[in-house]
FITORLO-917848 format. One line per field, with one value per residue: residue number from 1; x, y, z of N, C-alpha, C in turn. Coordinates in steps of 0.2 Angstrom, whole numbers, plus 2048, in hexadecimal, padded with zeros to 3 digits. Layout:
pos NUM_...
n_px X_...
n_py Y_...
n_pz Z_...
ca_px X_...
ca_py Y_...
ca_pz Z_...
c_px X_...
c_py Y_...
c_pz Z_...
This chain:
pos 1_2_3_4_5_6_7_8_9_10_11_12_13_14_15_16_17_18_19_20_21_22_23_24_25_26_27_28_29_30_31_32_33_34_35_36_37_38_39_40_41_42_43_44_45_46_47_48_49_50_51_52_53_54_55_56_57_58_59_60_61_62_63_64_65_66_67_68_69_70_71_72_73_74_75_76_77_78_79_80_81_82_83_84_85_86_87_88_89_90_91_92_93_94_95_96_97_98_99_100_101_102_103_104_105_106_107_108_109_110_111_112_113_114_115_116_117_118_119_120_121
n_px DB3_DB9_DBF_DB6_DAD_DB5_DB9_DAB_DAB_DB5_DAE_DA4_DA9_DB3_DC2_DD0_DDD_DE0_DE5_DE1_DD6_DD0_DCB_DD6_DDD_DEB_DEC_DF1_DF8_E0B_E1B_E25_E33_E3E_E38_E39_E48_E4A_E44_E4C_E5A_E55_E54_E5F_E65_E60_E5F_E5D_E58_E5F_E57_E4C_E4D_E4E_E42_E3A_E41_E3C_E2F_E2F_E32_E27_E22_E19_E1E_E27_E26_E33_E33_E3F_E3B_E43_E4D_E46_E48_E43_E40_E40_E3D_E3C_E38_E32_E3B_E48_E44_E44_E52_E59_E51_E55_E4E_E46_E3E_E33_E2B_E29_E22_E17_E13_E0F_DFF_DEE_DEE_DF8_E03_E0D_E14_E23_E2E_E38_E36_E29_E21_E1A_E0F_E11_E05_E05_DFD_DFD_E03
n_py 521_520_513_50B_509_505_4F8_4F5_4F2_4EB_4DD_4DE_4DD_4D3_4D2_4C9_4CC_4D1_4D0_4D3_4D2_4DC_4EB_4F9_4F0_4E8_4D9_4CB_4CB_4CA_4CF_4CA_4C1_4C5_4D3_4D9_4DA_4E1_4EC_4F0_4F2_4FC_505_506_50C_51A_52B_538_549_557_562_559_553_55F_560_555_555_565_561_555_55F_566_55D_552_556_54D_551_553_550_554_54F_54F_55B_562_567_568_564_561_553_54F_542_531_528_52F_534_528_524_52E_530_524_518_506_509_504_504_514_515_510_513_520_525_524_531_537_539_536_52F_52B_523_531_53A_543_541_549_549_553_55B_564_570_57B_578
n_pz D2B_D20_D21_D23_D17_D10_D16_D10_D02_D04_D08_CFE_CF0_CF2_CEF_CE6_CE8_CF3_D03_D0E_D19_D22_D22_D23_D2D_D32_D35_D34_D2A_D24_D21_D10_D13_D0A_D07_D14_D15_D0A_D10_D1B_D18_D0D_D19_D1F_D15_D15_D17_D28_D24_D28_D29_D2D_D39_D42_D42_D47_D53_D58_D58_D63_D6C_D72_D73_D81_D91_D9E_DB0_DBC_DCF_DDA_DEA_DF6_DF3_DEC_DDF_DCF_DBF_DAC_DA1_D90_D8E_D96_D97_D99_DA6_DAD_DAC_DB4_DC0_DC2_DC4_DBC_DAE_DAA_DB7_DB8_DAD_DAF_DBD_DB8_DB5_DAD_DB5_DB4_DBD_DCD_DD7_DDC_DE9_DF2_DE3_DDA_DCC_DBE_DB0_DA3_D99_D88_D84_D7C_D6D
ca_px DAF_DBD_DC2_DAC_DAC_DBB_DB5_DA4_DAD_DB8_DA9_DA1_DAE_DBA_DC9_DD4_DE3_DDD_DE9_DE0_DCE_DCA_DCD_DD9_DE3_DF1_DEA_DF4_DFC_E11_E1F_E28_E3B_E42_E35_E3E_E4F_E49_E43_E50_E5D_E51_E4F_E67_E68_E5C_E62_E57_E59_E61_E50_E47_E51_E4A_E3C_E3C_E42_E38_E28_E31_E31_E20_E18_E16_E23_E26_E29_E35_E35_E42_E38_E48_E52_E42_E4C_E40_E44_E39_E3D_E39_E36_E32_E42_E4D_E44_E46_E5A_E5B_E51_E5A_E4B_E46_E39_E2C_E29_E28_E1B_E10_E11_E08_DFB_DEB_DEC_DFF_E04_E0F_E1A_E28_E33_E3E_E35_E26_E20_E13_E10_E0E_E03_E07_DF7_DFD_E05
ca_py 521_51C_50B_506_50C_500_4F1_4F3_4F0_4E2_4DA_4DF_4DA_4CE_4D3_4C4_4CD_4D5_4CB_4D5_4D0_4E1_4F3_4FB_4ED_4E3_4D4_4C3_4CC_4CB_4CF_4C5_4C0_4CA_4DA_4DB_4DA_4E8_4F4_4EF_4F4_504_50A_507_512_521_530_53D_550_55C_566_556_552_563_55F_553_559_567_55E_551_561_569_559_551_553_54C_554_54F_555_54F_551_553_561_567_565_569_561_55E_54D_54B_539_52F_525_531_533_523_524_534_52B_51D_511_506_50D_500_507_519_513_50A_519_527_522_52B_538_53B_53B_531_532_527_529_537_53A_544_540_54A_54A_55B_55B_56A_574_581_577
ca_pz D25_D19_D21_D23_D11_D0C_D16_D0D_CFB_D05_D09_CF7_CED_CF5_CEB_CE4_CE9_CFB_D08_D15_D19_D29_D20_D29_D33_D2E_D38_D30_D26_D25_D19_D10_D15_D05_D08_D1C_D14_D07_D16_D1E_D10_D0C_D20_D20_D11_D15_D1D_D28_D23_D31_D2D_D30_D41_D46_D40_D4A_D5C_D5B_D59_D69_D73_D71_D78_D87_D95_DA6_DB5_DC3_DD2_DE0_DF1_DFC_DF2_DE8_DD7_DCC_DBA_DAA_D9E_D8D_D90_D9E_D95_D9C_DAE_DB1_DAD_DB6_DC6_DC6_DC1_DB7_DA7_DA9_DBB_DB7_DA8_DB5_DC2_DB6_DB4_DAC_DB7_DB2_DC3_DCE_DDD_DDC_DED_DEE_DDE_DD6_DC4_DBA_DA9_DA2_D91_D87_D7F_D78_D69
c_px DB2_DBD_DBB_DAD_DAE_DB9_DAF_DA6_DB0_DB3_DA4_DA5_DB2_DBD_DCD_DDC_DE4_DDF_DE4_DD7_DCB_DCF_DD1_DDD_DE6_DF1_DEC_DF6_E02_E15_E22_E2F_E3F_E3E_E37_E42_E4E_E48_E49_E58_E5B_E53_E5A_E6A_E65_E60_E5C_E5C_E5C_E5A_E4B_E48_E4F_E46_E38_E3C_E3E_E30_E27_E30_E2C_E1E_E18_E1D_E23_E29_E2B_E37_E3A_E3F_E3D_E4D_E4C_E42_E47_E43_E40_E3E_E3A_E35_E37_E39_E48_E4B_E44_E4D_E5B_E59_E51_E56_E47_E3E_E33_E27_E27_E23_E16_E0F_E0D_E07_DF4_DEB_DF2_E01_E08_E15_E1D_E2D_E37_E3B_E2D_E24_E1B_E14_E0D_E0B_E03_E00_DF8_E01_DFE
c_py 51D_516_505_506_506_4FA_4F0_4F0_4E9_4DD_4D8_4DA_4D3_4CD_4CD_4C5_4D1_4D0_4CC_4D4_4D5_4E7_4F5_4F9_4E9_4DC_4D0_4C5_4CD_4CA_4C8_4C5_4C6_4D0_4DA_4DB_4E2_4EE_4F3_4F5_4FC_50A_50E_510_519_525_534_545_553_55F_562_555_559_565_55D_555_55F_565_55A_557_565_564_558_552_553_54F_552_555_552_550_551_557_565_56A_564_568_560_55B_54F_544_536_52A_528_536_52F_521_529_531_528_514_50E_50A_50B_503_50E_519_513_510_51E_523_527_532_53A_53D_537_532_529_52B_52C_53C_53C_544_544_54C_550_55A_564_56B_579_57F_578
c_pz D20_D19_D21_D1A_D0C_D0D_D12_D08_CFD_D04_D02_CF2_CED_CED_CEB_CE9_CEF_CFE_D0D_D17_D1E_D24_D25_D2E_D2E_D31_D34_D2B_D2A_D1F_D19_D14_D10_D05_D10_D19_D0C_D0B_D1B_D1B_D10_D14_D22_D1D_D12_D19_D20_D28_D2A_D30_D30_D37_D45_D47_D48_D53_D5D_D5D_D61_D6E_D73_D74_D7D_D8B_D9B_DAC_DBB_DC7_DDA_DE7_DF7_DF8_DEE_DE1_DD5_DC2_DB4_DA4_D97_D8A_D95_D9C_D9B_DA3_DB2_DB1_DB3_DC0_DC9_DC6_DBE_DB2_DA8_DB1_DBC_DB2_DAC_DBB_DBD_DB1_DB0_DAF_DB6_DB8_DC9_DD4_DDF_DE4_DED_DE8_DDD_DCF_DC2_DB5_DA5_D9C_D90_D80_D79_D71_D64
């Protein structure tokens, strides 16, 4: 409702100083050369909190994670990230992307994938 809202006045208006012509996207817009080297500069110097860091991580392990299962030992194992099921599987990332699939499900050989979503967060 906000972003209809805000187009309506774009459209109303047309603002002198409005780069952006669709509410809500950043479509042809880019920084300048000296606004990349100030975020740049800004993102060197920043620090994060140790409480935000486990802020943080606990939020990372509350969510989704993947479940392997080796089909000839029965090793039963659950992932974080499909990052570090495809190090641990031995292949590469794009192909464990592409195996789960909406159903979050995926049998790689040797290999069970399924991705557990967590409700009780």
């Amino acid at each position: 409702m906000l972003i209809q809202r805000e187009q309506y006045y774009l459209y109303l208006l047309n603002p002198e100083y409005n780069i952006l012509k669709k509410a809500g996207f950043l479509t042809g817009f880019k920084h300048s050369e000296a606004t990349k080297e100030l975020m740049s500069i800004n993102k060197l110097n920043s620090t994060v909190s140790e409480e935000t860091r486990l802020k943080i991580a606990i939020a990372l392990s509350k969510g989704n994670n993947t479940i392997v299962k080796n089909i000839d030992t029965k090793e039963i194992l659950s992932f974080l990230s499909i990052r570090k099921v495809a190090n641990y599987v031995g292949i590469p990332l794009s192909t464990i992307a592409k195996s789960i699939n909406c159903f979050f499900v995926a049998i790689i050989p040797f290999f069970f994938l399924q991705k557990k979503l967590d409700y009780s967060a």
